[in-house]
N, CA, C and O atoms as CSV, one atom per row, in Angstrom:
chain,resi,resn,atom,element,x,y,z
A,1,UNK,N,N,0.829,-1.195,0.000
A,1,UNK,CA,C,0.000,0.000,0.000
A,1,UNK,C,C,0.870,1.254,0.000
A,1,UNK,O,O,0.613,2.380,-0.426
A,2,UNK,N,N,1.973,0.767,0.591
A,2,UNK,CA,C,3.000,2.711,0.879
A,2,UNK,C,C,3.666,2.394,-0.635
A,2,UNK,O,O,4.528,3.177,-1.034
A,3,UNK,N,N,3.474,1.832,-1.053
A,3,UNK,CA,C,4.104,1.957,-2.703
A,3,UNK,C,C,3.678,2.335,-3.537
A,3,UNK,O,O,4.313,3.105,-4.258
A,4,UNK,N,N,2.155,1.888,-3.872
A,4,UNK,CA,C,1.553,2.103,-4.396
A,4,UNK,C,C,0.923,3.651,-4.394
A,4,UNK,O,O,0.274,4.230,-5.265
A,5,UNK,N,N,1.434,4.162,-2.876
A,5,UNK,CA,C,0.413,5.655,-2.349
A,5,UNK,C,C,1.653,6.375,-3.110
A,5,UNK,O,O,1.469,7.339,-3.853
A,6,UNK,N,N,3.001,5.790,-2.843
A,6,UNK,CA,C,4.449,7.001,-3.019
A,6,UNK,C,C,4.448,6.997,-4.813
A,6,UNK,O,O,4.837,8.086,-5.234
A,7,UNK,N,N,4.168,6.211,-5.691
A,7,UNK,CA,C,4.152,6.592,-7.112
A,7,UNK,C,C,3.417,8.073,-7.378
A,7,UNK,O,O,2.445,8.656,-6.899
A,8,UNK,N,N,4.153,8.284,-8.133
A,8,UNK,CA,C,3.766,10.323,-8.279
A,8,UNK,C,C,2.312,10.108,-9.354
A,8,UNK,O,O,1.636,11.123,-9.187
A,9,UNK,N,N,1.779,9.398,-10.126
A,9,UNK,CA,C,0.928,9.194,-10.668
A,9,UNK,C,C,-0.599,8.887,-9.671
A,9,UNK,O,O,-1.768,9.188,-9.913
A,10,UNK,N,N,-0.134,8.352,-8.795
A,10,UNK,CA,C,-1.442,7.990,-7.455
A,10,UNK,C,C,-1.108,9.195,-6.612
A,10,UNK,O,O,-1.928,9.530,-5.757
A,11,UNK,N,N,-0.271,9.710,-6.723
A,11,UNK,CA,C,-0.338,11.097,-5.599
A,11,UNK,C,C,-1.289,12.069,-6.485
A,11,UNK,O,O,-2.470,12.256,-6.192
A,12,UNK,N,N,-0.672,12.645,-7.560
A,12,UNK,CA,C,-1.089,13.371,-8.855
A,12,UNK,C,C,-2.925,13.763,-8.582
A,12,UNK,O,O,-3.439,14.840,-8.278
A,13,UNK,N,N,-3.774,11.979,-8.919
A,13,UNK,CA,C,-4.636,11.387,-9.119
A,13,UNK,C,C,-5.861,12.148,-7.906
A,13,UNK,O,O,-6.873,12.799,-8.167
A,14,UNK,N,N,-5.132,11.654,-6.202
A,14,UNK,CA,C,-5.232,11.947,-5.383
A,14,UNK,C,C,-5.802,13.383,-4.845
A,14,UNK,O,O,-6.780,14.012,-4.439
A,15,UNK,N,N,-4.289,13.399,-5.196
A,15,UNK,CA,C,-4.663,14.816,-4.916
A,15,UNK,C,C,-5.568,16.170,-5.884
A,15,UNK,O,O,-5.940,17.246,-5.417
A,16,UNK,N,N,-5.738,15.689,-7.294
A,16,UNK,CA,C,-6.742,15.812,-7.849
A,16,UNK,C,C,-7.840,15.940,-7.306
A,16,UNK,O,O,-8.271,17.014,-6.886
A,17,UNK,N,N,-8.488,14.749,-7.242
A,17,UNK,CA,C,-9.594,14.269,-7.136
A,17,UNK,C,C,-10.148,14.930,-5.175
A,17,UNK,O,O,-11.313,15.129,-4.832
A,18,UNK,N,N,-8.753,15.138,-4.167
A,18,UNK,CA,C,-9.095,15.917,-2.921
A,18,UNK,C,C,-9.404,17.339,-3.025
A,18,UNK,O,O,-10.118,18.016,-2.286
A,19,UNK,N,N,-8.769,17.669,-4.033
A,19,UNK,CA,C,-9.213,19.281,-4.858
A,19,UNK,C,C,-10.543,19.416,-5.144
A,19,UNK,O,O,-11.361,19.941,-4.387
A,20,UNK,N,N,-10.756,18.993,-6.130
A,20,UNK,CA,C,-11.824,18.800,-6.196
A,20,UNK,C,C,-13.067,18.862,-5.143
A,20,UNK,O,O,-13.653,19.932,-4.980
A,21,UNK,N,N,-13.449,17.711,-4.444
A,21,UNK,CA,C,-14.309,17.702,-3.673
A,21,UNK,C,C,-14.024,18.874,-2.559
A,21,UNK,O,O,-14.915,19.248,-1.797
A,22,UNK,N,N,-12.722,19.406,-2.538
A,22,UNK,CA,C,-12.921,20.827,-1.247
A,22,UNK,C,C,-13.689,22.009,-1.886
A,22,UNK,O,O,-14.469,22.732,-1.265
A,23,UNK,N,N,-13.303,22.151,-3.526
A,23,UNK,CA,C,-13.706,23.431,-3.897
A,23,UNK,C,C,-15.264,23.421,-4.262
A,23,UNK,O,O,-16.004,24.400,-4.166
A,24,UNK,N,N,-15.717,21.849,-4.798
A,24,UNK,CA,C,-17.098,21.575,-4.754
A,24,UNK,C,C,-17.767,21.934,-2.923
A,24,UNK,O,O,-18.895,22.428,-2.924
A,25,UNK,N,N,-17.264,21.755,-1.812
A,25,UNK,CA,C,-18.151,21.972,-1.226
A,25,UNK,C,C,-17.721,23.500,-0.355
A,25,UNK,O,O,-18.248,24.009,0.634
A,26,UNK,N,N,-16.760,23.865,-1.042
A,26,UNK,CA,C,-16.559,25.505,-1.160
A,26,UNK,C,C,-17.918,26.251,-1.875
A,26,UNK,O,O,-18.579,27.176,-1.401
A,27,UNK,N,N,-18.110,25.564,-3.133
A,27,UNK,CA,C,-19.027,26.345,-4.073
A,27,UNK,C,C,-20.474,25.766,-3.098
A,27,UNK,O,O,-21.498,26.440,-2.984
A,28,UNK,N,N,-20.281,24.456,-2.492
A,28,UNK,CA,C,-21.780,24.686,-2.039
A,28,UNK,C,C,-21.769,25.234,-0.783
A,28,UNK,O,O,-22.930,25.597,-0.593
A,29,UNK,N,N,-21.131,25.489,0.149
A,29,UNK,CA,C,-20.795,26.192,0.990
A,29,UNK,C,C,-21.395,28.038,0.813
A,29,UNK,O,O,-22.023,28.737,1.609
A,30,UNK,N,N,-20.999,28.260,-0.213
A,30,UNK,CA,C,-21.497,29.567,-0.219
A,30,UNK,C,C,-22.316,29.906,-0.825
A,30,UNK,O,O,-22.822,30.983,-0.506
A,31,UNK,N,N,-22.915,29.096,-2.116
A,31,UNK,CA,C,-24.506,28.947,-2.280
A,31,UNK,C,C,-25.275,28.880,-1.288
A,31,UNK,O,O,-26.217,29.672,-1.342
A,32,UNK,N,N,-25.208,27.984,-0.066
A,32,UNK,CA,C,-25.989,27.792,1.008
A,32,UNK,C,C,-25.959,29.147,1.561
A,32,UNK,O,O,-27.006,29.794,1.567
A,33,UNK,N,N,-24.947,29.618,1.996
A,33,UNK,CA,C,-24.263,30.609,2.597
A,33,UNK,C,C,-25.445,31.931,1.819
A,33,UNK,O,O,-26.087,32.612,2.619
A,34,UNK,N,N,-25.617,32.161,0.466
A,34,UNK,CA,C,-25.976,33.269,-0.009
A,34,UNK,C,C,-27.735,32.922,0.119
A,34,UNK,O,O,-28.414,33.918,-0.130
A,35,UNK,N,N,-28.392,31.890,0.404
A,35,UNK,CA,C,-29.829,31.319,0.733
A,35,UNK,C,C,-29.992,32.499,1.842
A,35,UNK,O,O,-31.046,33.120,1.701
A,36,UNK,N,N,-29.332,32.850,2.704
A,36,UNK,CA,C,-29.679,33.354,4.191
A,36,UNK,C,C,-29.454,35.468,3.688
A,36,UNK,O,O,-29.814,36.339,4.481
A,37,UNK,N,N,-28.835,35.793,2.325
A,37,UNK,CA,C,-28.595,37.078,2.293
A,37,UNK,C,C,-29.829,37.899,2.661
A,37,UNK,O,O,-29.567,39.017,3.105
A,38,UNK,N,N,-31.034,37.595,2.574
A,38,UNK,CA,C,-32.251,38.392,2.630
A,38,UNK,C,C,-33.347,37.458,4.098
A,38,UNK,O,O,-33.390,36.500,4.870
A,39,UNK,N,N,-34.070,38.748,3.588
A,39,UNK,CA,C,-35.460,37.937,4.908
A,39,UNK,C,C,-35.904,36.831,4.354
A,39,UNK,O,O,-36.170,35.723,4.820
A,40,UNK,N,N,-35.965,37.454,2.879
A,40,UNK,CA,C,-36.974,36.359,2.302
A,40,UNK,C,C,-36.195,35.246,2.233
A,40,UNK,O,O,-36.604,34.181,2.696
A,41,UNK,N,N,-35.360,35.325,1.829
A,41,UNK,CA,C,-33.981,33.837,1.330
A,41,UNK,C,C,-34.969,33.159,0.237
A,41,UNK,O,O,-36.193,33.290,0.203
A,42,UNK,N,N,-34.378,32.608,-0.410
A,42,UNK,CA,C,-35.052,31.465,-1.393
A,42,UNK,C,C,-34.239,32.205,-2.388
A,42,UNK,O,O,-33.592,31.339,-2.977
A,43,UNK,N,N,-33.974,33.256,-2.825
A,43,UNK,CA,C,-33.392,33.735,-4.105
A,43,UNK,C,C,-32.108,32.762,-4.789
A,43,UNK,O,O,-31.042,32.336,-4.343
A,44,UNK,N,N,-32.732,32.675,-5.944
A,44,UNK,CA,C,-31.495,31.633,-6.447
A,44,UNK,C,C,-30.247,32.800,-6.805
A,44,UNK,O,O,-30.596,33.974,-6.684
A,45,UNK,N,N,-29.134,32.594,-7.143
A,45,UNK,CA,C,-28.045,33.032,-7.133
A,45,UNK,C,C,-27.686,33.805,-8.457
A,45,UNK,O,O,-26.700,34.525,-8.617
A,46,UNK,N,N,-28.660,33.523,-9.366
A,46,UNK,CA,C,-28.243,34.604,-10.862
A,46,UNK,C,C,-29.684,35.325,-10.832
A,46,UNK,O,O,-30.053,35.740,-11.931
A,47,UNK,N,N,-30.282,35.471,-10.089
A,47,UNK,CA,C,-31.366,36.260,-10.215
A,47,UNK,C,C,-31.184,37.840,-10.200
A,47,UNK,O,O,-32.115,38.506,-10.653
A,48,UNK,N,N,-30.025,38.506,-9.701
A,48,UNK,CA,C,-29.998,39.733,-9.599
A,48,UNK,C,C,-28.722,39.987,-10.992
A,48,UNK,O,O,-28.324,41.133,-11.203
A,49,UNK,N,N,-28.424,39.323,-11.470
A,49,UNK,CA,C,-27.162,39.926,-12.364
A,49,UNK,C,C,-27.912,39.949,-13.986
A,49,UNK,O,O,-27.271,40.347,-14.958
Protein backbone atom coordinates (compact mmCIF):
# COMPACT_ATOMS: atom_id res chain seq x y z
CA UNK A 1 0.00 0.00 0.00
CA UNK A 2 3.00 2.71 0.88
CA UNK A 3 4.10 1.96 -2.70
CA UNK A 4 1.55 2.10 -4.40
CA UNK A 5 0.41 5.65 -2.35
CA UNK A 6 4.45 7.00 -3.02
CA UNK A 7 4.15 6.59 -7.11
CA UNK A 8 3.77 10.32 -8.28
CA UNK A 9 0.93 9.19 -10.67
CA UNK A 10 -1.44 7.99 -7.45
CA UNK A 11 -0.34 11.10 -5.60
CA UNK A 12 -1.09 13.37 -8.86
CA UNK A 13 -4.64 11.39 -9.12
CA UNK A 14 -5.23 11.95 -5.38
CA UNK A 15 -4.66 14.82 -4.92
CA UNK A 16 -6.74 15.81 -7.85
CA UNK A 17 -9.59 14.27 -7.14
CA UNK A 18 -9.09 15.92 -2.92
CA UNK A 19 -9.21 19.28 -4.86
CA UNK A 20 -11.82 18.80 -6.20
CA UNK A 21 -14.31 17.70 -3.67
CA UNK A 22 -12.92 20.83 -1.25
CA UNK A 23 -13.71 23.43 -3.90
CA UNK A 24 -17.10 21.57 -4.75
CA UNK A 25 -18.15 21.97 -1.23
CA UNK A 26 -16.56 25.51 -1.16
CA UNK A 27 -19.03 26.34 -4.07
CA UNK A 28 -21.78 24.69 -2.04
CA UNK A 29 -20.79 26.19 0.99
CA UNK A 30 -21.50 29.57 -0.22
CA UNK A 31 -24.51 28.95 -2.28
CA UNK A 32 -25.99 27.79 1.01
CA UNK A 33 -24.26 30.61 2.60
CA UNK A 34 -25.98 33.27 -0.01
CA UNK A 35 -29.83 31.32 0.73
CA UNK A 36 -29.68 33.35 4.19
CA UNK A 37 -28.59 37.08 2.29
CA UNK A 38 -32.25 38.39 2.63
CA UNK A 39 -35.46 37.94 4.91
CA UNK A 40 -36.97 36.36 2.30
CA UNK A 41 -33.98 33.84 1.33
CA UNK A 42 -35.05 31.46 -1.39
CA UNK A 43 -33.39 33.73 -4.11
CA UNK A 44 -31.49 31.63 -6.45
CA UNK A 45 -28.04 33.03 -7.13
CA UNK A 46 -28.24 34.60 -10.86
CA UNK A 47 -31.37 36.26 -10.22
CA UNK A 48 -30.00 39.73 -9.60
CA UNK A 49 -27.16 39.93 -12.36
Amino acid sequence: MKAFLSRPTTRYWLSFIGKTIFYFAVVLILIYLYHYKSIQGGNFIYNEF
